[in-house]
Structure formats: C-alpha cells, structure tokens
C-alpha positions as CSV (number, residue, x, y, z in Angstrom):
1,X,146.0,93.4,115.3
2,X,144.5,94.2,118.7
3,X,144.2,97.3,120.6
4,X,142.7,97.6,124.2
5,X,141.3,101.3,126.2
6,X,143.5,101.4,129.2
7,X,140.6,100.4,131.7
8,X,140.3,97.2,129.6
9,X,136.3,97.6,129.5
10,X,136.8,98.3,125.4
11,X,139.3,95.7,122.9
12,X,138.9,96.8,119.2
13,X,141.1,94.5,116.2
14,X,142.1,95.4,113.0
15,X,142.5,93.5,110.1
16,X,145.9,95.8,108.6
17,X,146.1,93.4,105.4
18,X,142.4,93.6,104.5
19,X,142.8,97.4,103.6
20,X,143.3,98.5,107.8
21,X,140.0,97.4,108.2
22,X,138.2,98.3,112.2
23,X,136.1,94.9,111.7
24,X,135.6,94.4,115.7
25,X,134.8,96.7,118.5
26,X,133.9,94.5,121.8
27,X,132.8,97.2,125.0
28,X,132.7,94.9,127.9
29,X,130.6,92.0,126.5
30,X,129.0,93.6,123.3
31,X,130.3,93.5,120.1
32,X,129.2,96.3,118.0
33,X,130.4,96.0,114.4
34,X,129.8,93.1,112.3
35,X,131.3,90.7,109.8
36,X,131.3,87.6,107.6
37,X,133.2,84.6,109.4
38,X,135.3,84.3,106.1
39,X,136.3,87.9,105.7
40,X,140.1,88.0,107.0
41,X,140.9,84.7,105.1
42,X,140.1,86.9,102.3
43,X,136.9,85.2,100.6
44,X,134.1,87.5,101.5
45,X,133.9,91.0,100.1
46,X,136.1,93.8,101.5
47,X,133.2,95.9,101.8
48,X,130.8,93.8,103.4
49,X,132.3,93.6,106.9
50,X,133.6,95.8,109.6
51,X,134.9,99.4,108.9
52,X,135.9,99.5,104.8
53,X,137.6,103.1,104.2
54,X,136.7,104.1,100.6
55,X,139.1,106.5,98.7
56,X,139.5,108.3,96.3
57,X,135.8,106.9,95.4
58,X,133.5,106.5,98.0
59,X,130.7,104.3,96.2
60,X,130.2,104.2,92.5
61,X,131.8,105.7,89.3
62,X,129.6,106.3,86.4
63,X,131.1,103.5,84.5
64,X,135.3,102.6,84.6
65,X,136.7,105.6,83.2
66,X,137.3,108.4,85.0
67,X,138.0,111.9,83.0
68,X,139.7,114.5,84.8
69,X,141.8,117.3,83.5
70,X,141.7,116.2,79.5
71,X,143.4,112.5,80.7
72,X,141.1,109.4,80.9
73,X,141.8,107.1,83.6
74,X,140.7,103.4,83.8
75,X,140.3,102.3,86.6
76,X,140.0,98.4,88.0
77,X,137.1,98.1,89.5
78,X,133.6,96.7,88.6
79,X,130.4,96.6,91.0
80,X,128.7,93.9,88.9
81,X,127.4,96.5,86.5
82,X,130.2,98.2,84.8
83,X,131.1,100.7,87.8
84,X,133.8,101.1,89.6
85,X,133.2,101.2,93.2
86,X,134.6,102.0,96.5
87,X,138.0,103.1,95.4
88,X,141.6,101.7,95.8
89,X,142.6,101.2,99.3
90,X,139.9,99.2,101.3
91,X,140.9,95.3,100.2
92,X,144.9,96.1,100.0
93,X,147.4,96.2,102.8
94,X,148.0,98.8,104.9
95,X,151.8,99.4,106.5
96,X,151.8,100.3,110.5
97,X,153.4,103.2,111.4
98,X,152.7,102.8,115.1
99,X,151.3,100.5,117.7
100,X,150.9,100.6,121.2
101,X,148.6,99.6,124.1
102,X,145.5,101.4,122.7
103,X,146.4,103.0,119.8
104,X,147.5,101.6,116.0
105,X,148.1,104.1,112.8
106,X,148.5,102.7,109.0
107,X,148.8,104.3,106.2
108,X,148.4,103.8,102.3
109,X,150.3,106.0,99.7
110,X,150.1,104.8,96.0
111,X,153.4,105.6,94.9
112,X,154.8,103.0,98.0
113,X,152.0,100.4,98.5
114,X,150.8,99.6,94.6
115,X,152.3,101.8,91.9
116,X,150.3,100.3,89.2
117,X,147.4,102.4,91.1
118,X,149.4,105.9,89.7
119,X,148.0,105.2,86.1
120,X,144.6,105.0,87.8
121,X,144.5,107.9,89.2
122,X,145.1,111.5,88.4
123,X,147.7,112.1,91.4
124,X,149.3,109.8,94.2
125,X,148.3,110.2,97.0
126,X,148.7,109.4,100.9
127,X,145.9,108.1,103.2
128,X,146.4,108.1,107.2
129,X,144.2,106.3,110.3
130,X,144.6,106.3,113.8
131,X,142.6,104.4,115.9
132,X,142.3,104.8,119.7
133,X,140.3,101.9,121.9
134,X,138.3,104.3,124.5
135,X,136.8,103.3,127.5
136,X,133.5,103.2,125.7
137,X,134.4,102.4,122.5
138,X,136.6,103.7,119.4
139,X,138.2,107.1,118.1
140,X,139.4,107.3,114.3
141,X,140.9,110.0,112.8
142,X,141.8,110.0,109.1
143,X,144.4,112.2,106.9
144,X,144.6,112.3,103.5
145,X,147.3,113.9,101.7
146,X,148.8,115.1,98.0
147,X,151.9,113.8,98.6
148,X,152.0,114.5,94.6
149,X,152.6,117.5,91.8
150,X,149.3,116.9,90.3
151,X,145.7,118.0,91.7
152,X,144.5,114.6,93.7
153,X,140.4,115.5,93.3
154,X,139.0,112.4,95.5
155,X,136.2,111.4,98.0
156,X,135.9,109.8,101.7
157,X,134.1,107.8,103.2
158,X,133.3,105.0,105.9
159,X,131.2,102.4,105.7
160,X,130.6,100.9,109.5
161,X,128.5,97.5,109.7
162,X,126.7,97.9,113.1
163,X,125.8,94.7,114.8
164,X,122.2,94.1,115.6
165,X,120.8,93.7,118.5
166,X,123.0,95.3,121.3
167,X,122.4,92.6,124.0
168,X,119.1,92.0,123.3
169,X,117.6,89.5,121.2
170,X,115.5,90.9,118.6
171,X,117.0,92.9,115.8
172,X,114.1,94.1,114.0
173,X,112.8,96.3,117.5
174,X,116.0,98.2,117.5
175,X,115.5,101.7,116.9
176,X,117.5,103.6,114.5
177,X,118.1,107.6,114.5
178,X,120.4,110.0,112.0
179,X,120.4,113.5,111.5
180,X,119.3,113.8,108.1
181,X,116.7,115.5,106.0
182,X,117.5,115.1,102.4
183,X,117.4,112.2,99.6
184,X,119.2,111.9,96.4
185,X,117.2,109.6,94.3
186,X,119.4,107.3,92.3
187,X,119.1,105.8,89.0
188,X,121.4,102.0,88.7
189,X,122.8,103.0,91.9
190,X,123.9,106.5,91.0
191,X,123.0,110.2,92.1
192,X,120.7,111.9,89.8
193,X,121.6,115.1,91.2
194,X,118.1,115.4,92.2
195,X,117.5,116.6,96.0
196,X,114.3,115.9,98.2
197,X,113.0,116.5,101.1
198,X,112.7,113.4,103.2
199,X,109.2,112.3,103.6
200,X,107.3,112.6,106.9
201,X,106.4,109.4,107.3
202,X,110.3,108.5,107.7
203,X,111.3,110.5,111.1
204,X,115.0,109.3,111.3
205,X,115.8,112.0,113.5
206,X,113.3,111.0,116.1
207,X,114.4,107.2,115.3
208,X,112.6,104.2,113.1
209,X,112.3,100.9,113.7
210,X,114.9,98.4,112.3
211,X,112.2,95.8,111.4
212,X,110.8,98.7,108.6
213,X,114.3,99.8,106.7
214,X,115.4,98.5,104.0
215,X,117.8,101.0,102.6
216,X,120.5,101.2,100.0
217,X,119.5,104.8,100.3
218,X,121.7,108.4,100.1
219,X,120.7,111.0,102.0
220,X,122.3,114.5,103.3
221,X,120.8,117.9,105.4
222,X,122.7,116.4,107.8
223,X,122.3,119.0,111.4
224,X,125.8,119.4,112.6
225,X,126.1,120.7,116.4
226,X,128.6,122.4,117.5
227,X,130.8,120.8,114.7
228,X,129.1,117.1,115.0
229,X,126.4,114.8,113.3
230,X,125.3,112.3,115.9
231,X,123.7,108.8,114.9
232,X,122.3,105.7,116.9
233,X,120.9,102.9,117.4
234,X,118.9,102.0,120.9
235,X,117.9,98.2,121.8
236,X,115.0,98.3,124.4
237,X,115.4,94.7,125.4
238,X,119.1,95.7,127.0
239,X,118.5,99.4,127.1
240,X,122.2,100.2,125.4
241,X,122.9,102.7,122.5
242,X,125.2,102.9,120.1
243,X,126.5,106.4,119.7
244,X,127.7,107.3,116.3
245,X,129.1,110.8,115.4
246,X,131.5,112.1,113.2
247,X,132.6,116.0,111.9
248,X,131.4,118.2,109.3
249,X,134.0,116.6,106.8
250,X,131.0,114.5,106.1
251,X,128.2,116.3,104.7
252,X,126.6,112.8,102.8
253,X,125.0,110.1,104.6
254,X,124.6,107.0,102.7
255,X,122.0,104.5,105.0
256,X,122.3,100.3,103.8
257,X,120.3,97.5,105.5
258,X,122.4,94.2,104.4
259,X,120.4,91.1,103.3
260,X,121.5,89.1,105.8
261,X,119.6,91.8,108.6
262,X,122.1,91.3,111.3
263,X,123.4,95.0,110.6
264,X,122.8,98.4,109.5
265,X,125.6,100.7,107.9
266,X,125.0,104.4,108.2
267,X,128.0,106.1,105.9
268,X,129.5,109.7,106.2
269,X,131.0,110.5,102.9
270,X,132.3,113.6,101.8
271,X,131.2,113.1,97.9
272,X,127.9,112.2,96.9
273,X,127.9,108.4,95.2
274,X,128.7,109.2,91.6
275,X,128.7,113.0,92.4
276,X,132.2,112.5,89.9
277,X,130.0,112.8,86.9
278,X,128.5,115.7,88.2
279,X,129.9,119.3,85.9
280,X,128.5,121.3,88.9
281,X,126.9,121.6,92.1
282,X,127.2,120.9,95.9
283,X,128.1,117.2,95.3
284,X,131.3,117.3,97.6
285,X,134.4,116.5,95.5
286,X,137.4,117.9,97.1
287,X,140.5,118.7,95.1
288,X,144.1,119.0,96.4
289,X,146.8,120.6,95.4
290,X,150.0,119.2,95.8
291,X,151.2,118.9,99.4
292,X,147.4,119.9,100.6
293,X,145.5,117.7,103.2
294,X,142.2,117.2,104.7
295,X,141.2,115.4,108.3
296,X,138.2,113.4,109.0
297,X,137.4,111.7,112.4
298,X,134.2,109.9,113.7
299,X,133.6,107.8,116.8
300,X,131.9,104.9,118.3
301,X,131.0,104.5,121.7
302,X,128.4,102.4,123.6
303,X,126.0,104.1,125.8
C-alpha cells in the first residue's frame, strides 16, 4: 500500500502482508530505505529489507524456550543457531484499520491474527502502527497493548535498512553519526551483560565513515535531548542527510552493516538482545499488566 505527504514531495509504501513492513520511503527523487527485489513475493528474509518491527523479542533468545513465571514457552523461531529471533509479528500479516491520503494504521493482536502464537507466549497481546508520509519524509508511532489477563513482559524494536548513498555515488564516503557511548559485548550473538565505554578511536557522535563499519554491534548511553536521540547519515557528493530520531522508549541501539554494503541499520530497541536471560539489571524488559500499554515513535526525514 501507498501513502503520499500532502505536498506530494514524499510517497512512502507498505508491504501490510509482510508483517506491515515501511520497506520504501522516496522524498522527491531519493529513496531512503532499502530492500531485496524478492522481498514482497516473500522469498527473501523478513528482516532483511525495509522497516521489520520486532516484538515481543527484539533480536535473539537465549535458545527456543522462553521461561517466565514457572511456565516454559517454546517458541518457533530459529536464527541458524538454535535462537529464536526477532519475535512474532514482522513476516505475518497485518489487518488495516485505516487508510487515507497520507496516513495507514495496522495492527497485530495474537488472539485475532494467529492464535497458535498464545501457547508461545506468556500473554496476548495487541501491537499498533501509524504511519504518516511528511513533506520530508516519514512519522511512525507504535502502541503496544495487554489486551490479556496475564503479565505480557516483551521488547521493541525497529530495524530500518538505510539506503546508501543519498544521491551520490559512493557509499563507502557517507558519513555516519549516533548518539551513543556504550557497548555490550556479545558472546554467539547475545549480551554478556557486560558494559563498556566506547573506544575513542570510534567517534559516532561526531560521525564515521561508512567505508570503516562493519557492525553487528549493540550499543546504548544513548544522549536524549529534550526527549529525543538523533541519528544520520550525510553524503558529501549530494550534500543531503538523513535524519533519524526516535524517543526515550528506546534506550538500546543496535548498529548492522549488511553484507551486501548498500545499507546500514541503526536499531532503537527497548530490551537489550538476549537481555531475557538476564535475572537482573538495566537490560530494558518491560512488563504489562493486563490492559497496560506503552508508545514508541521515531521518524525519518531527508535533510
């Protein structure tokens, strides 16, 4: 589905089948996300193109089975390795609640959608987007809701594919900025729980070079101001930036250079990948009670 900003400059599609998925935002003549030419026929990965949403589980489980409140839950889902990854609701269809000139909502519940996800899970649960096509770019607000009796614990995140270059023609001199200052070290793709400064000799808040990252990397200290973390990419051939913020929901940053090097994904989650193994600590697993919510919103815009 297509949406379009009321000046026409921005036209942003959706793919609502392939888990309500922003895979396009086109300001004027740039495109600014990514993805594979075989994604909405299905046969490339749901979370290699576009915007995949990832709840309850943004990145990996340690391992399939998920124990919460003395009940084991398995869940199906398998990175390669024997983790589950990414959650439940970014390869499945999405319903449309409303659609008109230049904004679309969907929404996922469990209960309605795929009920067979309820023995997954400790708790149904309800997720919500809105997406509004700005002059500039893209708006997205998210909602998640307990629509359940049970605690719903659960993590969000996004996981954006910026294109590269943006109207230039040379990828790797595209500079790259976020507001970070902390790594997790990972061990098989999951959070140690250890926390590090981020060495000096990697100033992403003054902005690196995309020809040196090479990232599969989790990182937090993000510096919120005045409620928002602000992110970018800059192409001195064409002198445009990409403007990327998002709200203090988001207090995890997790930065991924794909192989193919035609995109960089920088990832607000709101739980640290594999932070559900985790007895205690500031790892960001949010639990609702029944009929509790959180918000989340982020946008895109081209500069």
């Amino acid at each position: 589905m297509k949406i379009q900003s009321e000046c026409g400059a921005t036209t942003a599609r959706i793919s609502v089948e392939n888990g309500f998925n922003l895979f396009s935002i086109m300001v004027d003549t740039i495109e600014l996300l990514w993805h594979d030419e075989r994604f909405l026929s299905g046969e490339a990965s749901a979370s290699g193109s576009g915007t995949p949403i990832l709840f309850p589980i943004p990145g990996r489980l340690n391992g399939q089975i998920y124990n919460y409140a003395g009940r084991e839950y398995r869940i199906d889902s398998d990175d390669g390795n024997g983790n589950a990854i990414h959650g439940f609701v970014l390869n499945r269809p999405w319903r449309v609640l409303e659609q008109n000139g230049n904004t679309i909502i969907g929404e996922f519940q469990a209960s309605v959608d795929d009920p067979e996800l309820l023995s997954q899970w400790p708790s149904d649960f309800t997720i919500r987007c809105r997406y509004t096509a700005v002059a500039d770019g893209v708006e997205a607000y998210y909602e998640i809701e307990n629509p359940g009796q049970d605690d719903l614990p659960c993590g969000l995140g996004t996981h954006a594919y910026f294109r590269m270059p943006l109207g230039g023609n040379a990828a790797e001199e595209c500079v790259v900025t976020c507001p970070i200052s902390e790594h997790w070290p990972l061990e098989n793709m999951l959070a140690t729980g250890e926390v590090n400064p981020i060495d000096e000799t990697q100033p992403f808040d003054s902005g690196i070079t995309f020809g040196s990252l090479f990232l599969d990397d989790v990182f937090s200290g993000i510096s919120f101001e005045s409620g928002r973390a602000t992110a970018g990419i800059f192409d001195p051939q064409s002198s445009k930036r990409l403007v990327y913020t998002w709200d203090e929901a988001c207090e995890f940053c997790v930065m991924y250079t794909p192989p193919h090097r035609q995109a960089i994904c920088m990832e607000p989650y709101t739980l640290v990948p594999g932070g559900l193994a985790f007895d205690s600590g500031d790892h960001g697993l949010i639990v609702l009670k029944a009929g509790e919510s959180f918000t989340h919103n982020m946008e895109i815009r081209l500069q």
